[in-house]
C-alpha positions in Angstrom: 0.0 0.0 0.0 1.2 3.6 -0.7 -0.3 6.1 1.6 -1.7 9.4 0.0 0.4 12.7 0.5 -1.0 15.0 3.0 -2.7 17.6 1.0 -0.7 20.4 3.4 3.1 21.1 2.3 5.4 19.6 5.1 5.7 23.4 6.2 2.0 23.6 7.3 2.3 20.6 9.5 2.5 20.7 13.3 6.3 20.7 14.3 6.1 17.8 16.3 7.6 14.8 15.5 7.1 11.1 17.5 10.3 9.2 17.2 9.5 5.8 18.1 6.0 4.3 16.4 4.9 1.1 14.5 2.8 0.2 11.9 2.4 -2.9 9.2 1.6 -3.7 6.1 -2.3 -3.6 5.5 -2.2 -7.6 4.9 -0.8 -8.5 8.2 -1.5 -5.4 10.6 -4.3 -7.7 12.6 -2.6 -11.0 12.6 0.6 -9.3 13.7 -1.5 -6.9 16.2 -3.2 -9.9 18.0 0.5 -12.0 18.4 2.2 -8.8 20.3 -0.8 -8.5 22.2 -1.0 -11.6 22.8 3.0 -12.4 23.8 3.0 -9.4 26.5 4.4 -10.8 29.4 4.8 -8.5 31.8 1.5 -6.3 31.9 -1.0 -6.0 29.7 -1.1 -3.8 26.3 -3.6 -2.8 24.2 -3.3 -1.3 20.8 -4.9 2.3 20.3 -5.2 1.3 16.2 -5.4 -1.2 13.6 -2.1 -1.6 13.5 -1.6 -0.4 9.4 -0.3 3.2 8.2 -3.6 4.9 7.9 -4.5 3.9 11.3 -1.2 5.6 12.6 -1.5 8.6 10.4 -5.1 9.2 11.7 -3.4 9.1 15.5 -1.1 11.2 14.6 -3.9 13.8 13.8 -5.8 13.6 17.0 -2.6 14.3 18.9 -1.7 17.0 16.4 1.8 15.3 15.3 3.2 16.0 11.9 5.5 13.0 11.3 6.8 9.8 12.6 9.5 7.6 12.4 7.6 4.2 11.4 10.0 1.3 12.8 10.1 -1.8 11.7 11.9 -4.9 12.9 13.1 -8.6 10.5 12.6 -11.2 12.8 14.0 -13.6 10.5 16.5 -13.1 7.6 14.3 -13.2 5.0 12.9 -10.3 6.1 14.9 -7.9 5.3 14.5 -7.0 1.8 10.5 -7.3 2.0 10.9 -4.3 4.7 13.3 -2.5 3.0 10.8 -2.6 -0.5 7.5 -2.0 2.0 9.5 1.3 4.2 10.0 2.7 0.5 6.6 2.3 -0.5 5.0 3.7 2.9 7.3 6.4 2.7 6.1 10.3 2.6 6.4 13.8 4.6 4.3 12.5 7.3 5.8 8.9 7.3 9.7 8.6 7.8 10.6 4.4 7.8 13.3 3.2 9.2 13.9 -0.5 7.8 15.3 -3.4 9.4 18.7 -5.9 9.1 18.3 -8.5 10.8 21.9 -9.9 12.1 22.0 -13.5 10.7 21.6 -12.0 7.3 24.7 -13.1 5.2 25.0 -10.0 3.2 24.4 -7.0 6.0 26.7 -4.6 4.2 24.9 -5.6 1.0 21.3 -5.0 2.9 22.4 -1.7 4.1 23.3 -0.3 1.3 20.0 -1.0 -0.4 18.3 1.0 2.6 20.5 3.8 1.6 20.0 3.3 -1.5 15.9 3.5 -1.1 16.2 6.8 0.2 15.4 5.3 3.4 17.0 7.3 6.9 18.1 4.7 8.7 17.4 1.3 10.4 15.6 -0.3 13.5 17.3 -3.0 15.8 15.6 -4.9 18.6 18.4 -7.3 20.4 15.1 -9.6 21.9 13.5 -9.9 19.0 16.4 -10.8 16.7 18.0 -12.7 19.6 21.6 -10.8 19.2 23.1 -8.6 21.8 23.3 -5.1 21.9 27.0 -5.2 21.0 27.4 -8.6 19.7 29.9 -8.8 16.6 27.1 -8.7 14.2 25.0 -5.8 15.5 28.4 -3.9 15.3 28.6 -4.7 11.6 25.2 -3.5 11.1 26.0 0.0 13.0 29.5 0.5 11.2 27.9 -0.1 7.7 24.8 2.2 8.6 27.4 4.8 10.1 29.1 4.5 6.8 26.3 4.7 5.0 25.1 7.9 6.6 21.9 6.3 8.5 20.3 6.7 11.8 19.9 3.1 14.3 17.1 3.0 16.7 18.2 0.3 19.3 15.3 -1.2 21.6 17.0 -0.4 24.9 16.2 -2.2 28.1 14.0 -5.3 28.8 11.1 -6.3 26.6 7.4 -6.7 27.6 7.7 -10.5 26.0 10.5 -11.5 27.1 12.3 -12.2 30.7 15.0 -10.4 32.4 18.3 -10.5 30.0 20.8 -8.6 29.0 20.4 -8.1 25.4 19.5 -4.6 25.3 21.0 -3.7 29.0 22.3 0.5 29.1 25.9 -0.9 29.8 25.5 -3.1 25.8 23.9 0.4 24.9 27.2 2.1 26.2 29.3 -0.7 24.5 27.6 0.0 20.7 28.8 3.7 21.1 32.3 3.3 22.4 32.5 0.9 19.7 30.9 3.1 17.2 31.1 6.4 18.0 30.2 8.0 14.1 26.9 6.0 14.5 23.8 8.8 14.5 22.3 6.3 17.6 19.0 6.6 19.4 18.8 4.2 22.3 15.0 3.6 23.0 12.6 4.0 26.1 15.1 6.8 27.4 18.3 4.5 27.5 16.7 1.4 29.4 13.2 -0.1 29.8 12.8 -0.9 33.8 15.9 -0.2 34.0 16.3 3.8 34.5 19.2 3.5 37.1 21.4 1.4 35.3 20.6 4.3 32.1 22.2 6.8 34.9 25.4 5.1 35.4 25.6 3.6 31.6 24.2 5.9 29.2 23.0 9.4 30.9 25.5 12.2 29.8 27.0 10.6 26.4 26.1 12.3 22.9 23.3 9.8 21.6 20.6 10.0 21.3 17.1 9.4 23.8 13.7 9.2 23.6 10.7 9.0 25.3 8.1 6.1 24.8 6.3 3.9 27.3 8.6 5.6 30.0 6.4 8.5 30.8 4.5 7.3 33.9 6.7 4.4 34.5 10.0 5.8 35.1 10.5 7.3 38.9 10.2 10.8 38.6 13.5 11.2 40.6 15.3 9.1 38.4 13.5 10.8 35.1 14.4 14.6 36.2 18.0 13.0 36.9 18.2 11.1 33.2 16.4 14.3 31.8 19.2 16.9 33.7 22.3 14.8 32.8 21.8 14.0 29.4 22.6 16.5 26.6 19.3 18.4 25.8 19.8 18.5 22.0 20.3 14.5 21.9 16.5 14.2 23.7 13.5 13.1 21.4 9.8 12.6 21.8 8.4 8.9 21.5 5.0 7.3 21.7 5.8 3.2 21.0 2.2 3.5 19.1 0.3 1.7 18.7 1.3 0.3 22.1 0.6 4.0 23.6 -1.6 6.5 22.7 0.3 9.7 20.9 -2.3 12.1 22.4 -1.8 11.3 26.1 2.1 10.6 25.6 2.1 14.2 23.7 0.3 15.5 27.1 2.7 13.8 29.7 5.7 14.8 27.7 4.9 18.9 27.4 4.5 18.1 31.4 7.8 17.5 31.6 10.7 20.2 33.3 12.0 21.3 30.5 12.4 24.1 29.3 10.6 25.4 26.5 13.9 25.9 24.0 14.4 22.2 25.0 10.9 20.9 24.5 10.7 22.4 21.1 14.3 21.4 20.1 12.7 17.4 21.2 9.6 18.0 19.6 11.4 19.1 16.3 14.7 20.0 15.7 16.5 16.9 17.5 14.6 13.8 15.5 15.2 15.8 12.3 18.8 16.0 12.7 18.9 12.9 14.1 17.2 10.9 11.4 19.2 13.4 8.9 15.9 15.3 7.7 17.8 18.6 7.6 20.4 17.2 4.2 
């Protein structure tokens, strides 16, 4: 499916972008709705839409958000290149893709390429999902190339809401993917560290990648929050919603509660996802 352009210019659309949301093709949104509802393990989750691309865009709406990030994640190999063809298609000035690699994949620097080559701005990695560490040989092969490349890497950072306690995604792998790859444009998900904020403190607070915000609003201590949110670079802070998991209107809401200041909720809102997912070149 190929969504239809918004009939505004990209100028006349609210400067607020979400930096973490999902969406499927139209074929398999409710089959692959019901299995992630389904697999939560460790509270229950609800989906606020159909899972497809029109569903999302018409969230976005109701919160008043101009764009999002649309991440996808290859399971298996085979994935790949079907997400890399579907990103390109779903692609427009509302809907910004970000394909997948998955790590068993025996031509990564091949697969990356063709994401660059598609226009695409970069690539989403989930270490539970793909069943590869954080900074495990092969994700680092997948980061260089996409540094090289001149794409952005979303990480899913922290424990998974189907899965157990592991270390896959800990802050301290997080840590590990940047020392190793420091030219990589990276975004470590769910602020640094789902359920596990402190470790994000000692680990990840402070160095220049990238944050965002989704299902952490409401979860996260506040004490631990305003001490992630006062240590950590303002410019490398984004706005995420994890829809359709959350819903972008009350995420928007708990996020413009935040203690920030207003230079440095715009600059999340706006200017840091678009030079983080290289919108600005």
């Amino acid at each position: 499916m190929t969504p239809q352009k918004d009939a505004r210019s990209s100028a006349e659309l609210p400067h607020i972008i979400d930096a973490h949301a999902h969406a499927f093709p139209d074929r398999i949104a409710s089959a692959a709705i019901a299995k992630l509802t389904a697999g939560a393990r460790w509270m229950p989750v609800r989906a606020v839409f159909d899972g497809t691309v029109a569903g999302l865009t018409a969230a976005m709406d109701r919160a008043g958000i101009g764009c999002a990030l649309l991440c996808s994640v290859a399971t298996r190999p085979e994935q790949t290149a079907k997400i890399t063809d579907w990103s390109a298609a779903v692609a427009s000035d509302r809907i910004v893709p970000f394909a997948s690699v998955h790590p068993d994949c025996p031509d990564i620097e091949a697969q990356v390429d063709r994401i660059a080559a598609a226009g695409l701005k970069g690539l989403k990695f989930h270490p539970q999902y793909m069943a590869c560490p954080l900074d495990d040989p092969r994700t680092l092969r997948i980061a260089r190339r996409a540094a090289d490349a001149g794409l952005a890497m979303e990480v899913h950072a922290g424990y998974d809401l189907s899965y157990g306690r592991d270390d896959l995604g800990s802050p301290a792998a997080v840590r590990r993917l940047h020392e190793a790859v420091p030219h990589l444009r990276l975004l470590a998900c769910h602020l640094g560290g789902w359920q596990r904020w402190d470790e994000v403190l000692r680990h990840v607070a402070g160095l220049p990648i990238y944050l965002e915000t989704s299902y952490t609003l409401g979860q996260c201590p506040p004490q631990v929050l305003e001490a992630i949110l006062s240590r950590h670079p303002a410019e490398r802070l984004l706005f995420g919603t994890d829809a359709p998991w959350a819903d972008p209107a009350e995420q928007l809401a708990r996020f413009q509660a935040l203690p920030l200041s207003d230079a440095a909720r715009r600059a999340a809102l706006w200017d840091n996802p678009r030079r983080f997912a290289g919108l600005d070149t």
